[in-house]
N, C-alpha and C positions, 0 to 999 in steps of 0.2 A: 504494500500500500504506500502509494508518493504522500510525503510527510511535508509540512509549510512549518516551519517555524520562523515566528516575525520575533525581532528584537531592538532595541534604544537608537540604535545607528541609524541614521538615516544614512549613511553613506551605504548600507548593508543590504537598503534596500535598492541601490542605484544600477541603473541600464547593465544589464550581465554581458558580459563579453564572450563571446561562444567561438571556437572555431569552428564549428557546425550547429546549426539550429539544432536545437531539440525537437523530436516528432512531431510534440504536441502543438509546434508554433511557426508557423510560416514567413511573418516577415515583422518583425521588428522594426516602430519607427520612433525617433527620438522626437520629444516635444519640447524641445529646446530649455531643455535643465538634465544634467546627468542624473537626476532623479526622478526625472517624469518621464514617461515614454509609454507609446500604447503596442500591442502584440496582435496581430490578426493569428490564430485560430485553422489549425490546419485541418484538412476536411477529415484526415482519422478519427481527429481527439474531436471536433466540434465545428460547429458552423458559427463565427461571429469574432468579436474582439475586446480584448480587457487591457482597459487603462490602470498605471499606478504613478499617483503624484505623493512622492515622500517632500511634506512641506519643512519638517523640521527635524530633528532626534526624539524619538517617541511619536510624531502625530504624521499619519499615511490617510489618503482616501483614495480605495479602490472602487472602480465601478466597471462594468461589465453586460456584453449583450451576448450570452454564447449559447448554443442549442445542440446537448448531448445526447446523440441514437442512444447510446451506452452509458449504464449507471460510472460516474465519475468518482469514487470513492479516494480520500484520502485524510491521514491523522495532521492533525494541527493544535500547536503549542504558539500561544504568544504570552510568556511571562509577566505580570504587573500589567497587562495589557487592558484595557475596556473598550469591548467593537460594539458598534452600531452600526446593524445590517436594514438595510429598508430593499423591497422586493416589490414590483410589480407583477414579475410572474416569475412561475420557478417552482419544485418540485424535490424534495428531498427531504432530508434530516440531521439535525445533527446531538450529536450526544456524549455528554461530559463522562470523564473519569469513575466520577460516580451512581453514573446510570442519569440522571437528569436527562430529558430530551426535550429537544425542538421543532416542531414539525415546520417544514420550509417549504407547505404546499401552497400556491396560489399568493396572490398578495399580502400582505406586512411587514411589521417590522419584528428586531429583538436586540436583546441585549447581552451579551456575555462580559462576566467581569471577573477576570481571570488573577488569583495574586500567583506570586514567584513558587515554584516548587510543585505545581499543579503537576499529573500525569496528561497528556497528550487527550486531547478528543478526536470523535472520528466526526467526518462528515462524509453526506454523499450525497449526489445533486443527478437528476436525471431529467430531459427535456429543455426547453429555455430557464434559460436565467437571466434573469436584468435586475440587476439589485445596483443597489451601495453600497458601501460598508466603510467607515472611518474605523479609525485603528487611534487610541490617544495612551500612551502611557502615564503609571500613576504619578511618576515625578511631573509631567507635563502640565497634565490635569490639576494635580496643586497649583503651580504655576500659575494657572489660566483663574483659578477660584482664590487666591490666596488668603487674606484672611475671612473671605465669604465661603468657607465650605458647608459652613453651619445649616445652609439655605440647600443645601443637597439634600438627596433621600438617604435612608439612615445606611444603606448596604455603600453609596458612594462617599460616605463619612467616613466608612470604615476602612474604605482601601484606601483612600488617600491616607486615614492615619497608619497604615501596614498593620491591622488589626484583623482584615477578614482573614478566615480560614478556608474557605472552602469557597468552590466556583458559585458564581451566579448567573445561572442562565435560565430567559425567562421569553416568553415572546409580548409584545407589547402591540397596543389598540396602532393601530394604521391612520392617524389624524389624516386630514387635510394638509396640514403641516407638512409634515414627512413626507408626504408623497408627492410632492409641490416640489420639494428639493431634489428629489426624482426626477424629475422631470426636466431639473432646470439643468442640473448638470448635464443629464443624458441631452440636451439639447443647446448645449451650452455652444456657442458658435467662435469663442476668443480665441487669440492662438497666443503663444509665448506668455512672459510674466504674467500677462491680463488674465491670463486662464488662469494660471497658478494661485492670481490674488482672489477669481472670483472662487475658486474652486474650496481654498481656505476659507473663505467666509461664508458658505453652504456647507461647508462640514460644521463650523464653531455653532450654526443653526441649527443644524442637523443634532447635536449633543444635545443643546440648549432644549428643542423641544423634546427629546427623547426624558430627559430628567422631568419634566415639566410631566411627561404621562406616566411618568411612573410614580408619581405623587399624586396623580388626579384621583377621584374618586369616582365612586359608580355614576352618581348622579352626574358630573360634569362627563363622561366616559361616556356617555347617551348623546351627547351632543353629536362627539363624530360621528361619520360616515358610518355604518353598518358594515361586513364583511359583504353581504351580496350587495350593498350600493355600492361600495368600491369596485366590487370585480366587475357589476354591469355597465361603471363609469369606462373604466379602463377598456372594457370592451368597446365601448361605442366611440372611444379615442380612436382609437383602431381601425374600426370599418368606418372612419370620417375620414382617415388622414391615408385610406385604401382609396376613396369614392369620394373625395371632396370634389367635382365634378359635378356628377350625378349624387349627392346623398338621397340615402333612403327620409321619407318621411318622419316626422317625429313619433308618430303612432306605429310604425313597422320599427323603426330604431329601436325603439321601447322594448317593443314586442322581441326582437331581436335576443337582445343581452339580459333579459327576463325580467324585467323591471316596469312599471307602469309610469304615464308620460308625466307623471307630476314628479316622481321618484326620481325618472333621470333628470329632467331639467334641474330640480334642487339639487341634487348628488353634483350635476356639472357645475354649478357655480360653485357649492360647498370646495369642492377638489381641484377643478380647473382654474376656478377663480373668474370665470367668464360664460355667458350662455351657448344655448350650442350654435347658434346663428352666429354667433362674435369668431366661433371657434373656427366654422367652415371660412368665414371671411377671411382669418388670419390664413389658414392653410393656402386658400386661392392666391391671398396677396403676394403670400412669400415666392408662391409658384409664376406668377404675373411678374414678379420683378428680375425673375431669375431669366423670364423669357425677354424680358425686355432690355435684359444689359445684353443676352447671347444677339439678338440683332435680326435675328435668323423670318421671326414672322413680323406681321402687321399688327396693328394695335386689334385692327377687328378679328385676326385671325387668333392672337393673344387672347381677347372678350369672351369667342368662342371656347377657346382651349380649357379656361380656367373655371366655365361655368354658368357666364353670365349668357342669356335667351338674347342679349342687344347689347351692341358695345356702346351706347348711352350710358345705361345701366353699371356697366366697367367703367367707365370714365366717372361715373360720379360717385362710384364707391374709392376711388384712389382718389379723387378731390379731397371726400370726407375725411380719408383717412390721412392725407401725405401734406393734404393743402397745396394740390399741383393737378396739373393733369397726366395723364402716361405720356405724351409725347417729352414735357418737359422733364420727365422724370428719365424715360431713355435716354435726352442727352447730357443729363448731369452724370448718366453711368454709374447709379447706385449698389454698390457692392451684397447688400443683404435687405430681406422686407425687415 
């Protein structure tokens, strides 16, 4: 079984030097920091690719799109470590020294807070996986709380004082929050330091609400999302950003992802943070802007492409949105919607 163990160096975790790839990885590309780099995923081991940005000594945030035919099984040790895993879709388990488990089926999130001297856990992941996962050691983590640890939950009181004894691994409610952060990274568009600074400042979030739900209580816990509102959100993310052209109706949408049309519109604004009419707009725009630096159509062959019945109709939605029209916007040559 291939063993991970993470430790304090960020230099440990930095771009590996191979004189031959490993099986499992096809093409390594550097994100301009010996520490950051992303892996494309060889068609043996998976379909997809996993990024790892080491921001400092102690604090890493991995994230990952890959899709395993074959159960993926391997033991994993990060001493003094505290991860926060958030998952869109994904399939597996993982399970402590002690027998503790984690089911890592379908959307969420969890927590493991691991102190020094721990035995090894297993894990094993089968089908897609798209999650995050921040990695913060306990020296870090002081650091970042100093003399506000008090304000943590009583399990993260104790590791920062090297008091816990045993692992804690628990899975935790799937906010709106969290899955926001998802989102933002996996769709995160920066390149160089910009990435690096926005990507630290979605992990520091990413903690911040994670402590936050492990203090909530039942009643504030009612608030979020539901498990089937999340996965029917997520689904209908999906088949929008498959079909944002043509999307299905809001009543077949619904119907779709199992959810009823009051359920998904509230779930989408809860999680997306926007309706789903706003949502299909942005996907159209982003793909309208793309066609209109490439050069290649006409604005009304663009109007068509993207969805709109009349390229009026196109032209006055990139007014709305850009405060321009498309012609003036092809020739400023705008890089991203």
């Amino acid at each position: 079984m291939p063993a991970l163990a993470l430790d304090y160096s960020a230099s440990r975790w930095g771009l590996p030097e191979y004189e031959e790839l490993p099986p499992e990885i096809e093409v390594i590309e550097p994100m301009g920091d010996p520490c950051h780099y992303r892996f494309y995923t060889s068609k043996d081991f998976g379909n997809g690719h996993v990024e790892f940005c080491a921001l400092a000594d102690g604090f890493l945030v991995h994230f990952n799109d890959v899709s395993h035919d074959q159960p993926n099984a391997m033991s994993v040790s990060a001493p003094d470590m505290l991860r926060v895993r958030i998952a869109s879709d994904g399939d597996g388990e993982y399970v402590t020294a002690s027998g503790d488990r984690i089911d890592l089926k379908g959307a969420g999130s969890a927590i493991v807070i691991e102190p020094a001297g721990m035995p090894p856990a297993k894990a094993v992941f089968i089908g897609r996986s798209r999650t995050v996962t921040v990695y913060i050691h306990r020296s870090r983590l002081q650091d970042l709380y100093a003399d506000r640890a008090h304000e943590l939950p009583g399990a993260l009181q104790a590791f920062i004082a090297g008091s816990l004894r045993h692992t804690v691994a628990q899975r935790l409610p799937l906010n709106a929050s969290l899955l926001r952060c998802l989102e933002d990274l996996h769709g995160c568009d920066l390149d160089g330091h910009s990435r690096r600074l926005f990507i630290r400042s979605k992990a520091i979030e990413i903690l911040c609400h994670a402590f936050k739900v492990m203090v909530q209580d039942d009643e504030q816990l009612t608030l979020d999302a539901s498990a089937q509102m999340t996965r029917g959100v997520i689904k209908a993310q999906q088949r929008l950003m498959e079909n944002f052209v043509a999307p299905p109706s809001l009543d077949d949408l619904a119907r779709e992802v199992g959810l009823s049309r009051s359920s998904l519109c509230a779930g989408f604004r809860q999680i997306v943070g926007q309706t789903v009419f706003d949502y299909i707009g942005d996907l159209r725009m982003q793909q309208a802007l793309a066609m209109l630096n490439e050069r290649a159509a006409s604005i009304t062959q663009i109007a068509y492409a993207v969805g709109y019945s009349h390229p009026s109709s196109f032209s006055l939605a990139v007014q709305r949105r850009f405060g321009t029209s498309p012609s003036e916007l092809r020739r400023r040559g705008l890089p991203a919607a």
